[in-house]
Biopython code that builds the backbone (N, CA, C, O; Angstrom):
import numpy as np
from Bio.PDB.StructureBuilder import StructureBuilder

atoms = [
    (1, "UNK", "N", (0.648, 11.143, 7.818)),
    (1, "UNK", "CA", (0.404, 11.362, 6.404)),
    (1, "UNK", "C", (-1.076, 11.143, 6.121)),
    (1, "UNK", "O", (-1.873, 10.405, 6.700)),
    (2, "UNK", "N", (-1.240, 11.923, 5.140)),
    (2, "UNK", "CA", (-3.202, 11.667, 4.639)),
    (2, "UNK", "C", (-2.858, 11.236, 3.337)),
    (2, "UNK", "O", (-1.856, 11.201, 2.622)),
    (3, "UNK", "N", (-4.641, 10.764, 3.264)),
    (3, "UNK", "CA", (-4.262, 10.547, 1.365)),
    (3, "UNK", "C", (-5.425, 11.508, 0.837)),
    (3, "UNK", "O", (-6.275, 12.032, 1.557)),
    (4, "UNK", "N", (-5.319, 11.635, -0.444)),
    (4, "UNK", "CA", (-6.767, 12.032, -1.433)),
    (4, "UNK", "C", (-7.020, 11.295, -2.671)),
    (4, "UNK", "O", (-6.135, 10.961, -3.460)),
    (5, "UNK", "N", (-8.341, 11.045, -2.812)),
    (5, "UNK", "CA", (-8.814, 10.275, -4.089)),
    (5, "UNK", "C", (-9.058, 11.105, -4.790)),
    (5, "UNK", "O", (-9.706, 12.144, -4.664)),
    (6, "UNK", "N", (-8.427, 10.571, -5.738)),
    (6, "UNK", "CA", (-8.098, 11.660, -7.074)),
    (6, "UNK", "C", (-9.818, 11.336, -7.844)),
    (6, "UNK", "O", (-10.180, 10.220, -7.471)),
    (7, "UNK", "N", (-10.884, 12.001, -8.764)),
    (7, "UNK", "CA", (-12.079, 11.948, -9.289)),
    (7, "UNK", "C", (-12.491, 10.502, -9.661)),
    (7, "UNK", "O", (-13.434, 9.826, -9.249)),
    (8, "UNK", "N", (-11.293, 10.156, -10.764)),
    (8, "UNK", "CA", (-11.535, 8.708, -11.563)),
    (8, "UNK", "C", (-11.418, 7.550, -10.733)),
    (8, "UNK", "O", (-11.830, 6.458, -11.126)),
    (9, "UNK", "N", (-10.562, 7.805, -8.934)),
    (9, "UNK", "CA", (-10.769, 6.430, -8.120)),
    (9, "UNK", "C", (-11.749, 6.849, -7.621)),
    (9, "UNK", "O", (-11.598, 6.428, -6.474)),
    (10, "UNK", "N", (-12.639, 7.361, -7.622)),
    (10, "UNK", "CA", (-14.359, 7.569, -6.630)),
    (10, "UNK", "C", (-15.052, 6.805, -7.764)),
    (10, "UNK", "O", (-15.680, 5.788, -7.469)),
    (11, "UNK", "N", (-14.988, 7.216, -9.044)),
    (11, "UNK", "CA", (-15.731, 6.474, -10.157)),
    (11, "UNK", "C", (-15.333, 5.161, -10.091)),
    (11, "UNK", "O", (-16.257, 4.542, -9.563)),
    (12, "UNK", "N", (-14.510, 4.493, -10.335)),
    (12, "UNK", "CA", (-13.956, 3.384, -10.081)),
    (12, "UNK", "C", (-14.485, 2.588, -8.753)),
    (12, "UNK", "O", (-14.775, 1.391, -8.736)),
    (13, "UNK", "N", (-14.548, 3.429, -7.720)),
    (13, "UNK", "CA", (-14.896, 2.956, -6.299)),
    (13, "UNK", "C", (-16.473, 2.329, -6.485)),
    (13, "UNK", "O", (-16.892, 1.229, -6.125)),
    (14, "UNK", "N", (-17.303, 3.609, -7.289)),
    (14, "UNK", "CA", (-18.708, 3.080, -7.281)),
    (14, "UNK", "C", (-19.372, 2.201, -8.587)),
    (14, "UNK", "O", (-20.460, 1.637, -8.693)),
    (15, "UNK", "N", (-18.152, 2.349, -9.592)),
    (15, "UNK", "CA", (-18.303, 1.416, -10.285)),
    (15, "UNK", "C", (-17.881, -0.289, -10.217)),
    (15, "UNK", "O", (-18.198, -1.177, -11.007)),
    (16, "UNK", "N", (-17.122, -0.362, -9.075)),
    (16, "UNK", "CA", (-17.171, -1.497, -8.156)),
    (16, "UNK", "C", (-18.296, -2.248, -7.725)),
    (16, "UNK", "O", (-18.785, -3.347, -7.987)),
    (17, "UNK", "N", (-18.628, -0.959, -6.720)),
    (17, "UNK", "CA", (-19.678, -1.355, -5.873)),
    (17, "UNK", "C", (-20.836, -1.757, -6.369)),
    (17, "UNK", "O", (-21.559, -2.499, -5.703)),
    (18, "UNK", "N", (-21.279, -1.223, -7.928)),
    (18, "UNK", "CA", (-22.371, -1.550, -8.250)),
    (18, "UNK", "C", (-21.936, -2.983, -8.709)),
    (18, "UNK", "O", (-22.527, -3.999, -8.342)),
    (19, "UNK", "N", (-21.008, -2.976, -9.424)),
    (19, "UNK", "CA", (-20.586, -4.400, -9.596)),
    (19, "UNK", "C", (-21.274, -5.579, -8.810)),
    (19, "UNK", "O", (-22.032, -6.524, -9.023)),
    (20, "UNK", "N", (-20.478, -4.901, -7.628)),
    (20, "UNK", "CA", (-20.373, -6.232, -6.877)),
    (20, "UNK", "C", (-21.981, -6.323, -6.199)),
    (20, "UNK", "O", (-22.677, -7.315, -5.988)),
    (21, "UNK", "N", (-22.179, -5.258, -6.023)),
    (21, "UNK", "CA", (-24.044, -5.626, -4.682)),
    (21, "UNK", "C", (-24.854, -6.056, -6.481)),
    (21, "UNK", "O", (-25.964, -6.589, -6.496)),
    (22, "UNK", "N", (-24.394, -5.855, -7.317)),
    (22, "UNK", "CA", (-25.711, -6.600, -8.713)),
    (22, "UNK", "C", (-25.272, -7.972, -9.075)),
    (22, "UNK", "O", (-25.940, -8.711, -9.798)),
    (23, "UNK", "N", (-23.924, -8.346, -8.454)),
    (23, "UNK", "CA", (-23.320, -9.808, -8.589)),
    (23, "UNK", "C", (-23.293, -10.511, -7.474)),
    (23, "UNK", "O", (-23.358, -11.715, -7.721)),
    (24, "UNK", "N", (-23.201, -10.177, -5.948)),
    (24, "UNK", "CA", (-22.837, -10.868, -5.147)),
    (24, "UNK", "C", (-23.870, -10.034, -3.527)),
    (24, "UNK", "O", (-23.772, -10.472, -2.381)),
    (25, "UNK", "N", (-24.642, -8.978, -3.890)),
    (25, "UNK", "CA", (-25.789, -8.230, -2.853)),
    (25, "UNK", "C", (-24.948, -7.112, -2.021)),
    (25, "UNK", "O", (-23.753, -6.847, -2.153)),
    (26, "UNK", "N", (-25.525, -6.754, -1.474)),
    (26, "UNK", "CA", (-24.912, -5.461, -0.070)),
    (26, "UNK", "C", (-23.729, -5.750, 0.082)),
    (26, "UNK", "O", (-22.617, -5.479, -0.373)),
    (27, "UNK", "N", (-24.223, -6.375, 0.841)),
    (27, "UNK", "CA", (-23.074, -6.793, 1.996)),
    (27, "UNK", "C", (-21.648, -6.772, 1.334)),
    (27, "UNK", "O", (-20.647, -6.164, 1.712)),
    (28, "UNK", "N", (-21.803, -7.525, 0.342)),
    (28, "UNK", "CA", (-19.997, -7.572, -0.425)),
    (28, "UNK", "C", (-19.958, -6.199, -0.963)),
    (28, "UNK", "O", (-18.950, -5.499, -0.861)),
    (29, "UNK", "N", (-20.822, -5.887, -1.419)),
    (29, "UNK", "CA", (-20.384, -4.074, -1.780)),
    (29, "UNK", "C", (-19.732, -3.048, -0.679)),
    (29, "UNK", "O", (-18.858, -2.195, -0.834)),
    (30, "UNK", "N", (-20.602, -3.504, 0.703)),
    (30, "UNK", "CA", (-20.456, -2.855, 1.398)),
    (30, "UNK", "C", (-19.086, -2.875, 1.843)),
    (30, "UNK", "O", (-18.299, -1.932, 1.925)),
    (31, "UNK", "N", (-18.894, -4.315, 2.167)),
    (31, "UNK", "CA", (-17.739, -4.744, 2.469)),
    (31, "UNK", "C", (-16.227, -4.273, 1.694)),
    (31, "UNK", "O", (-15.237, -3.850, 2.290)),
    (32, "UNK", "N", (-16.337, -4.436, 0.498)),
    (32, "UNK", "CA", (-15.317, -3.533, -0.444)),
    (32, "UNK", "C", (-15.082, -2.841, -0.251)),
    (32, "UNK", "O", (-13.884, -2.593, -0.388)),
    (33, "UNK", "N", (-16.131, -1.645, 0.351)),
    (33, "UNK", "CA", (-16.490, -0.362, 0.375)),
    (33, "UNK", "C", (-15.456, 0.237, 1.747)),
    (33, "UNK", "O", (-14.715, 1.216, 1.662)),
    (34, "UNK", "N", (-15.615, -0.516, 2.821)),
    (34, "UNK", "CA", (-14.380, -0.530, 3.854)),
    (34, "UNK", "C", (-13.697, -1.717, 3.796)),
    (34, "UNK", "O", (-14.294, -2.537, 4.494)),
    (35, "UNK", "N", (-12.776, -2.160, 3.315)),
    (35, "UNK", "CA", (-11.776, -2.668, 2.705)),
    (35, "UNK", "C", (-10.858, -1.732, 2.339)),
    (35, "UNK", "O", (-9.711, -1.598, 2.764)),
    (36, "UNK", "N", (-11.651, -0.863, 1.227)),
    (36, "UNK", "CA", (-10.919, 0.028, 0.395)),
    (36, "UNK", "C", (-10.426, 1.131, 1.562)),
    (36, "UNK", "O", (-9.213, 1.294, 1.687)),
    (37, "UNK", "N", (-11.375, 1.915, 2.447)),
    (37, "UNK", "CA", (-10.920, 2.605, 3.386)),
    (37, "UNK", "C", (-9.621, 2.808, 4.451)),
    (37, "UNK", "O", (-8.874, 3.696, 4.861)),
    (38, "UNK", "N", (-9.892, 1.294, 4.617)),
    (38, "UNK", "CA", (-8.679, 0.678, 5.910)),
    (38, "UNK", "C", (-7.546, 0.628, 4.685)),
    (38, "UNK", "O", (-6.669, 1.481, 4.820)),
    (39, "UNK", "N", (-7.455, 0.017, 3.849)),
    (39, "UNK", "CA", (-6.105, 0.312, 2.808)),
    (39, "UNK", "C", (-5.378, 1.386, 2.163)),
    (39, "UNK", "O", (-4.185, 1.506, 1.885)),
    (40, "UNK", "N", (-6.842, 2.481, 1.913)),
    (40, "UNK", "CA", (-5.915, 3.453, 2.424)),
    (40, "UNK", "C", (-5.129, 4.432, 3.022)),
    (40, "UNK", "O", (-4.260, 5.200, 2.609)),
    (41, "UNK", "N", (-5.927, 4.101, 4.662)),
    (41, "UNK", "CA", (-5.291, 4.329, 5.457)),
    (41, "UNK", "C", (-3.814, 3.785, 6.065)),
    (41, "UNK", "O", (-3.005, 4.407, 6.754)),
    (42, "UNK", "N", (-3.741, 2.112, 5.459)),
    (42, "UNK", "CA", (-2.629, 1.451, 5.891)),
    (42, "UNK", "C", (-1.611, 2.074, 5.334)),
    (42, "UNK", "O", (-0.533, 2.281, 5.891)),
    (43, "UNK", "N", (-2.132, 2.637, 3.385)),
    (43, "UNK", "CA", (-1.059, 3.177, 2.732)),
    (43, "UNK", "C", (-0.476, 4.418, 3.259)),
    (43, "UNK", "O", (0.687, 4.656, 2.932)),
    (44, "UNK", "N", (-1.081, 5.236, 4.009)),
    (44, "UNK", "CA", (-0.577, 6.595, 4.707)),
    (44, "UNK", "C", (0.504, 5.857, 5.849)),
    (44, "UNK", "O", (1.337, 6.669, 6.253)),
    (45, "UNK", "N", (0.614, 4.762, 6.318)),
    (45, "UNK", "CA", (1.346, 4.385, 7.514)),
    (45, "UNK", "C", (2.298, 4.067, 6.728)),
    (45, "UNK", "O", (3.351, 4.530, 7.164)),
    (46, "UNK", "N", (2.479, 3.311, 5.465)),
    (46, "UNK", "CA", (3.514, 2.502, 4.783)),
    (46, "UNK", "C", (3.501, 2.706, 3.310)),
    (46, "UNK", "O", (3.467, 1.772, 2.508)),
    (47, "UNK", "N", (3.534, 4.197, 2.925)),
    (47, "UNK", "CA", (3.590, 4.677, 1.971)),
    (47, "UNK", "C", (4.025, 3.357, 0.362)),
    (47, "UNK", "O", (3.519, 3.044, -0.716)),
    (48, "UNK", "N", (5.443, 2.947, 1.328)),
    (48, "UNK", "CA", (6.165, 2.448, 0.304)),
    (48, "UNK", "C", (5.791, 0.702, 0.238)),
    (48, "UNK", "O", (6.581, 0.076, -0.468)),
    (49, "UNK", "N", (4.989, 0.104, 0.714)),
    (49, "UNK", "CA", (4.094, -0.703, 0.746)),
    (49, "UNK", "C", (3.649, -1.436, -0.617)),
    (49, "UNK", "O", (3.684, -2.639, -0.877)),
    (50, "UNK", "N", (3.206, -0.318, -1.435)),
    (50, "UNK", "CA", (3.066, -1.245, -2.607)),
    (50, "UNK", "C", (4.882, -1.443, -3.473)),
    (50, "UNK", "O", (6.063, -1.348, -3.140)),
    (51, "UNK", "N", (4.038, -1.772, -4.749)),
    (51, "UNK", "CA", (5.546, -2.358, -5.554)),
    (51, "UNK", "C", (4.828, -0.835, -6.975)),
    (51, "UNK", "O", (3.845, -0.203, -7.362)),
    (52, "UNK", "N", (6.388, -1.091, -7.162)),
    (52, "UNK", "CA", (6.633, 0.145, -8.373)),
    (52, "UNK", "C", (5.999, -0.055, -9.475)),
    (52, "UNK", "O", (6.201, -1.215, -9.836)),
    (53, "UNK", "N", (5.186, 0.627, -10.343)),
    (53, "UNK", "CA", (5.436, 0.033, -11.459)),
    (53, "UNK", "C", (4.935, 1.259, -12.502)),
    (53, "UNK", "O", (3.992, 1.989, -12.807)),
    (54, "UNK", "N", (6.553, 0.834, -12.852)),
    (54, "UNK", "CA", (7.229, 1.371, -13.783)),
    (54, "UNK", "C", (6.461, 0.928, -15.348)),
    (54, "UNK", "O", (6.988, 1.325, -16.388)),
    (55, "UNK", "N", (5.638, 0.380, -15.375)),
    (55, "UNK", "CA", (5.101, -0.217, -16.492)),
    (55, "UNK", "C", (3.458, 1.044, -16.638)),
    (55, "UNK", "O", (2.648, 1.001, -17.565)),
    (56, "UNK", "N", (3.431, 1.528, -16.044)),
    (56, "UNK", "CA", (1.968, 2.544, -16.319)),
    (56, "UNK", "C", (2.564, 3.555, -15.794)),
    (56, "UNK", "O", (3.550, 3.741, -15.080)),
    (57, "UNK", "N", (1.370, 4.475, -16.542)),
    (57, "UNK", "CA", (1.439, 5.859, -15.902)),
    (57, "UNK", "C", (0.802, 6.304, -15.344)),
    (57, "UNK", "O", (-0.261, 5.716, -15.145)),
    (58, "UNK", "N", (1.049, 7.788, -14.647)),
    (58, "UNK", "CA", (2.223, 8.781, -14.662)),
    (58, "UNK", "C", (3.166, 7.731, -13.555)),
    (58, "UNK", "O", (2.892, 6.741, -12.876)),
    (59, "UNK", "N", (4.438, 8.575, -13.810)),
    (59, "UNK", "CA", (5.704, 8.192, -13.442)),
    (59, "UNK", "C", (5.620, 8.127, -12.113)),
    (59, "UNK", "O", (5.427, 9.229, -11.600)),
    (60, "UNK", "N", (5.709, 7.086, -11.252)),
    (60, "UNK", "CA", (5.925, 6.881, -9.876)),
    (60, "UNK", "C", (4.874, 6.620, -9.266)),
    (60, "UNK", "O", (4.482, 7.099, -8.202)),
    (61, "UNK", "N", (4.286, 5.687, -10.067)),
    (61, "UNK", "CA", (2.905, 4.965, -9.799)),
    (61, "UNK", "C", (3.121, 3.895, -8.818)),
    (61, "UNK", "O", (4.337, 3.699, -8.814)),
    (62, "UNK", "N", (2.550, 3.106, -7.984)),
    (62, "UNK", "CA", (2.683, 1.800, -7.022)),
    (62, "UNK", "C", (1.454, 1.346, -7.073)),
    (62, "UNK", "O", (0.466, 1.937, -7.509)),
    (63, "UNK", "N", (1.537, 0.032, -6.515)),
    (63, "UNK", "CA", (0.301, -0.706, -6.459)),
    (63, "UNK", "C", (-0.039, -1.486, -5.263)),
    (63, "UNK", "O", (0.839, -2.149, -4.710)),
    (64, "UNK", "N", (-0.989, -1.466, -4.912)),
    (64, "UNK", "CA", (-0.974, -2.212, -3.450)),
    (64, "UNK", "C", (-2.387, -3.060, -3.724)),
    (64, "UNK", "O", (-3.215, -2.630, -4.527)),
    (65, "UNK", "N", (-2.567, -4.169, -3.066)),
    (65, "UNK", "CA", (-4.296, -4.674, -2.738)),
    (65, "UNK", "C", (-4.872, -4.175, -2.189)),
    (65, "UNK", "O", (-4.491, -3.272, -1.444)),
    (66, "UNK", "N", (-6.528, -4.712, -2.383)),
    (66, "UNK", "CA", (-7.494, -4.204, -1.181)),
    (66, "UNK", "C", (-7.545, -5.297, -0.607)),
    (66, "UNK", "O", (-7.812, -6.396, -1.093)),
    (67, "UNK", "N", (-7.209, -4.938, 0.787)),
    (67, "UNK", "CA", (-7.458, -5.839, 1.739)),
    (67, "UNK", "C", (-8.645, -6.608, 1.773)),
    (67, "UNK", "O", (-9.677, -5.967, 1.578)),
    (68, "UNK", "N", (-8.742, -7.682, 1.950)),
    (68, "UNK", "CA", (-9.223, -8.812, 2.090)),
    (68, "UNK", "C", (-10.172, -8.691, -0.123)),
    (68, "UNK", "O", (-11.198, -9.319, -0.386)),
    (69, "UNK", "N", (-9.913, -8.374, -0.500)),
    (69, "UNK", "CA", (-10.327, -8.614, -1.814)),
    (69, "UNK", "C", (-8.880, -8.446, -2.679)),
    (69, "UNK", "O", (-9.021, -7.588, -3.551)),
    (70, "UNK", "N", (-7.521, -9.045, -2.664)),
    (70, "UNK", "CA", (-6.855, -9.416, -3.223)),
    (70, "UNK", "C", (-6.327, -9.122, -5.257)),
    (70, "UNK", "O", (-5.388, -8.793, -5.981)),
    (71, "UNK", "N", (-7.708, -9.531, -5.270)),
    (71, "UNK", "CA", (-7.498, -9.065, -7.056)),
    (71, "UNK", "C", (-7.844, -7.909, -7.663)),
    (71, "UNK", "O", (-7.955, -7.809, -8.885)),
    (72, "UNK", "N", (-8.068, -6.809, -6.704)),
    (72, "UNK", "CA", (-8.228, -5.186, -6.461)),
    (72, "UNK", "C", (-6.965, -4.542, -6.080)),
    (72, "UNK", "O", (-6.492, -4.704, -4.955)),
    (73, "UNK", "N", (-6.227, -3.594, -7.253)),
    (73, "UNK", "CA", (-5.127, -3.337, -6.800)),
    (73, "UNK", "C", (-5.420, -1.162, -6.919)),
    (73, "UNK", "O", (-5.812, -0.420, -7.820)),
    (74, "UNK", "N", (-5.048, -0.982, -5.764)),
    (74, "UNK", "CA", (-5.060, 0.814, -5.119)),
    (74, "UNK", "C", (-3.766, 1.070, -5.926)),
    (74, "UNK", "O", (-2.682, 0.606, -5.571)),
    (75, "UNK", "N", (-3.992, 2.095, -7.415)),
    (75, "UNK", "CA", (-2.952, 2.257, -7.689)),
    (75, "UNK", "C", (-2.433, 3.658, -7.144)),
    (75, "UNK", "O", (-3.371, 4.422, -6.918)),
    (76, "UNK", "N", (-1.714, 3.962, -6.990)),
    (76, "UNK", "CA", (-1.325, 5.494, -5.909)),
    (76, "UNK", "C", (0.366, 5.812, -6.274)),
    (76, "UNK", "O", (1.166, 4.982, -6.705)),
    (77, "UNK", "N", (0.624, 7.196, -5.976)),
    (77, "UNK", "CA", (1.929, 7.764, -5.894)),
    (77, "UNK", "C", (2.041, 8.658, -4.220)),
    (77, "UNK", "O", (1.195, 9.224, -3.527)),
    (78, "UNK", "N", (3.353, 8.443, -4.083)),
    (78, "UNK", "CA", (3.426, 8.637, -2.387)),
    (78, "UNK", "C", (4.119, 10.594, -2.666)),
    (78, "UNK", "O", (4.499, 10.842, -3.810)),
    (79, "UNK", "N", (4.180, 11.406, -1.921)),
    (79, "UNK", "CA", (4.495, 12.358, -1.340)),
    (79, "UNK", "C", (4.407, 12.685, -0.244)),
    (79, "UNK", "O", (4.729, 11.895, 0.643)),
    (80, "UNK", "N", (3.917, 14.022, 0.067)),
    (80, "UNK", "CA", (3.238, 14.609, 1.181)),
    (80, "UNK", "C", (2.094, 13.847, 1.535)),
    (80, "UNK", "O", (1.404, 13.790, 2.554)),
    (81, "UNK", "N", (2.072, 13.333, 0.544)),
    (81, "UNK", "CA", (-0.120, 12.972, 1.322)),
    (81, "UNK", "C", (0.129, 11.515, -0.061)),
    (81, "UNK", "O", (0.830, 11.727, -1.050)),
    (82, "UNK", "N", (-0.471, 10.366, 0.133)),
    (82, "UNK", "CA", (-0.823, 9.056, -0.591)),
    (82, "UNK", "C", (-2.072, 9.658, -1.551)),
    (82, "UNK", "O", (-3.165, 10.162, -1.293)),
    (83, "UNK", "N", (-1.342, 9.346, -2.789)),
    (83, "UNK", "CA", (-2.844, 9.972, -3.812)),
    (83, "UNK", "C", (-3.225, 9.373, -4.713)),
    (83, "UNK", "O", (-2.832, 9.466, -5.876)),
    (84, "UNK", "N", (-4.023, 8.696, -4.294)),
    (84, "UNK", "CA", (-4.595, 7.335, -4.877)),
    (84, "UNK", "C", (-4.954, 7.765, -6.345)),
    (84, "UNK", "O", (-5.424, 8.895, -6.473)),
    (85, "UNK", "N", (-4.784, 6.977, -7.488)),
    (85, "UNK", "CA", (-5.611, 7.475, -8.823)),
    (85, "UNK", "C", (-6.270, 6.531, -9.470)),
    (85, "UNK", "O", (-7.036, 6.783, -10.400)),
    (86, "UNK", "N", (-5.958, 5.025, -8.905)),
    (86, "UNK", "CA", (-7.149, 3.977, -9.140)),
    (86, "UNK", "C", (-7.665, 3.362, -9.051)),
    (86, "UNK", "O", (-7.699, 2.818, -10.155)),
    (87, "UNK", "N", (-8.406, 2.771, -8.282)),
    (87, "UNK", "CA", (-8.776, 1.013, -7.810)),
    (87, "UNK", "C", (-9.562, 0.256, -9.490)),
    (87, "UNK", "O", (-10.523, 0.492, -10.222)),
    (88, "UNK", "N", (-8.268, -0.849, -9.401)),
    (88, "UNK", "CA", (-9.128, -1.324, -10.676)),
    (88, "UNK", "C", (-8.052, -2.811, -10.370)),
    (88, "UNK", "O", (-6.865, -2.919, -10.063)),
    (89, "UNK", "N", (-9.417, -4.050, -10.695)),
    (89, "UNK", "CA", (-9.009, -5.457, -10.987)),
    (89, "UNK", "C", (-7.524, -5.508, -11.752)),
    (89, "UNK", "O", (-7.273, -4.824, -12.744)),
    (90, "UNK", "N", (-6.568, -6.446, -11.115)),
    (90, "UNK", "CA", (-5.438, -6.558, -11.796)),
    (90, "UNK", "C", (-5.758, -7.400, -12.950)),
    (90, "UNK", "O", (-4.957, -7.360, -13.884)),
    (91, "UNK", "N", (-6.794, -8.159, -13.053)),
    (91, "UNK", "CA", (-6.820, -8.604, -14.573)),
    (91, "UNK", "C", (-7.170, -8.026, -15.624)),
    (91, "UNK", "O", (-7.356, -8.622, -16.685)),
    (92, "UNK", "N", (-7.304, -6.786, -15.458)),
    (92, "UNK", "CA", (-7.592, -5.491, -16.760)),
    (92, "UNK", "C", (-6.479, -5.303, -17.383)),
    (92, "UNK", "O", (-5.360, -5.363, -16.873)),
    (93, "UNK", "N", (-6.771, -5.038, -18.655)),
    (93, "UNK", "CA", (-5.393, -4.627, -19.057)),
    (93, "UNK", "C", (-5.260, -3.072, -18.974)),
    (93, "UNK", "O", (-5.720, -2.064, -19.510)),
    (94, "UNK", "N", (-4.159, -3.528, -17.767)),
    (94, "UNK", "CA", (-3.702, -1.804, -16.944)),
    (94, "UNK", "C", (-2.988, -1.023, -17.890)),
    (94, "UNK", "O", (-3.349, 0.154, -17.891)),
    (95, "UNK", "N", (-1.976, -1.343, -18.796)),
    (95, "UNK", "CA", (-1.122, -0.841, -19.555)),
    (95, "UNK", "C", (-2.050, -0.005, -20.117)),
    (95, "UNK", "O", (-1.645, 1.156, -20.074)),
    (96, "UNK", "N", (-3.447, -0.149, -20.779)),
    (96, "UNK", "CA", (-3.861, 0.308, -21.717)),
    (96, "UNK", "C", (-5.118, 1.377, -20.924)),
    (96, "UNK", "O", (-5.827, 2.205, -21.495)),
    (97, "UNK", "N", (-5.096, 1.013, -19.380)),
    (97, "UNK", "CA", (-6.177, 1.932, -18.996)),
    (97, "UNK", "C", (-5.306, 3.386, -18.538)),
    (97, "UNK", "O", (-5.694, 4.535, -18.327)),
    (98, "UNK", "N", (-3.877, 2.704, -18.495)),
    (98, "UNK", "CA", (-3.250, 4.126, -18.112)),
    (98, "UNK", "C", (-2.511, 4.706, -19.231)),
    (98, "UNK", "O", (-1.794, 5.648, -18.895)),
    (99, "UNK", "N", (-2.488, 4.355, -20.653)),
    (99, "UNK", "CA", (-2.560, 5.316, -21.131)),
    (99, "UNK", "C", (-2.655, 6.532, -21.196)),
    (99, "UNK", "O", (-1.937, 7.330, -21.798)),
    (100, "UNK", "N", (-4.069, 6.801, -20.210)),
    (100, "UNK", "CA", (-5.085, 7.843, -20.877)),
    (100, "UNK", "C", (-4.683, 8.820, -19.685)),
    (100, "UNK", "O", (-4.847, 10.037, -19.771)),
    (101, "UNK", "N", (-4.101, 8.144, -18.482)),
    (101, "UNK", "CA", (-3.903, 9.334, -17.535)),
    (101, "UNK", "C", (-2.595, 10.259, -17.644)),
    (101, "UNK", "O", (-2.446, 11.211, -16.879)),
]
sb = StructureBuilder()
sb.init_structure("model")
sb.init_model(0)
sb.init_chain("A")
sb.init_seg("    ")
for serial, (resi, resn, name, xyz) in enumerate(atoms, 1):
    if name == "N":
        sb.init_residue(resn, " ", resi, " ")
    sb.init_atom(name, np.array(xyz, "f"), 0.0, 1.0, " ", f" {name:<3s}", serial, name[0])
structure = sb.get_structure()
């Protein structure tokens, strides 16, 4: 199985990264940066990996971590191919960022 990043998780991805290398330098950016990679590759092995949630949208959303950064959750729907649509901090209020999708 493959995955694809849907537009708004690339934005998300580098709106991370700036985050983090203007809070914490390179290296942790960088580091995020493959974190995020290897996860979602793990998600193509174990599609069903994350947990459901039924609480955002679109319908048949899941959520998984980024490896080794924990409070980063890959939100994605499984098919043919893992299609990621967000990396965003679980302390956001998610309800209200998925609204809009």
């Amino acid at each position: 199985m493959k995955y694809i990043v849907r537009p708004r998780a690339w934005l998300d991805l580098e709106e991370t990264m700036a985050y983090l290398r203007d809070q914490a330098g390179d290296e942790l950016a960088v580091r995020f940066w493959g974190q995020t990679q290897e996860t979602f590759v793990a998600l193509t092995r174990q599609p069903f990996l994350g947990r459901p949630r039924p609480d955002l949208n679109p319908q048949g959303l899941r959520s998984w971590r980024v490896n080794g950064f924990e409070n980063w959750l890959v939100f994605y729907q499984t098919g043919a191919t893992v299609e990621v649509f967000r990396v965003r901090h679980g302390m956001m209020d998610l309800p209200k960022i998925f609204q809009k999708e």
